[in-house]
N, C-alpha and C positions, 0 to 999 in steps of 0.2 A: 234664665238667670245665669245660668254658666257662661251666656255669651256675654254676657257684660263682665264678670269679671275679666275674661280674658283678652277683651279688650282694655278692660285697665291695666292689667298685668304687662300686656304691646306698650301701651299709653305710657307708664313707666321705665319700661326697656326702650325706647325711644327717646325719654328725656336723658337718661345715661347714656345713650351713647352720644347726643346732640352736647351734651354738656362736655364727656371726653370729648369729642372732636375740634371745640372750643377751647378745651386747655392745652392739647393738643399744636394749635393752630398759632393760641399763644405764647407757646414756647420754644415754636418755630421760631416766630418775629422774634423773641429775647435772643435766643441764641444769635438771630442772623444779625441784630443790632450790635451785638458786643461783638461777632465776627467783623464787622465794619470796623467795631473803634479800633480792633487790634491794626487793622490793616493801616487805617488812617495814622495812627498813634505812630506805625512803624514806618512810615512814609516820612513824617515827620520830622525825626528822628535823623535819617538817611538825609532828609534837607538840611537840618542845620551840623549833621557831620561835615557835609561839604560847603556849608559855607566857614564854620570851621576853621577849616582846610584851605581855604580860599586865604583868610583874615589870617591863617600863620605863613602862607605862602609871600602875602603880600608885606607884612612886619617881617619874613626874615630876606627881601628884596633891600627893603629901606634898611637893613641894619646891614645889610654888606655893602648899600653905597656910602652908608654914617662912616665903617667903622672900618673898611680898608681903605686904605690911601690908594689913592688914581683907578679906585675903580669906576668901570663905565656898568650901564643896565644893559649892556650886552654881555660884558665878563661874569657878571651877577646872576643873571638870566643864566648863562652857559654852566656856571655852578651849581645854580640852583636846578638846573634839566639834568644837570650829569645826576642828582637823587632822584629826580621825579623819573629818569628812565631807567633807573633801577627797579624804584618799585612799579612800574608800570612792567617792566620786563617779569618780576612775579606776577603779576595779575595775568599777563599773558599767557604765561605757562599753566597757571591752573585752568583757565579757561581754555587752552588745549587740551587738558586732559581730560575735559568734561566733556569736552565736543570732538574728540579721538572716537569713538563709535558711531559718528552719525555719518551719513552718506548723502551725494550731494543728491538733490533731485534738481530731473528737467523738465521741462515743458514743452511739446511743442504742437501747435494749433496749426491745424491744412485749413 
């Protein structure tokens, strides 16, 4: 008689922990599903900043050929790079600062 209880008593320790490891399992998959949306949502995001960026690049081309007299899409263009290498020239610098501690590696196969 004692073995059979304590077989039930296994028998029920076995279903807790088959059931935690199930809820366990599924709230693995929730977390790693909303981990994705984050990712995807932020991607996103990132794409239509730069299309954006694209569509005010390209209206303020057309409104410096509209709206100065004798300009050409070279002069316009040259205008419009003298900002764009501005801010590219910040972009550049913080990303030297980020990449100031790394060291090159090489490779070399005999």
């Amino acid at each position: 008689m004692f073995v059979h209880t304590a077989a039930i008593a296994d028998s029920a320790t076995q279903q807790q922990r088959s059931r935690m490891f199930w809820m366990v399992l599924g709230a693995l998959a929730a977390v790693q599903l909303v981990a994705f949306w984050l990712v995807c949502s932020h991607q996103v995001r990132v794409a239509e900043a730069r299309q954006n960026e694209l569509t005010v690049q390209q209206m303020a081309l057309a409104d410096c050929l509209q709206y100065i007299p004798g300009s050409t899409i070279a002069s316009c263009g040259s205008r419009l790079g003298a900002t764009a290498a501005a801010k590219n020239a910040q972009a550049s610098v913080s990303v030297n600062r980020a990449v100031a501690g790394a060291q090159p590696v090489g490779f070399s196969y005999r």
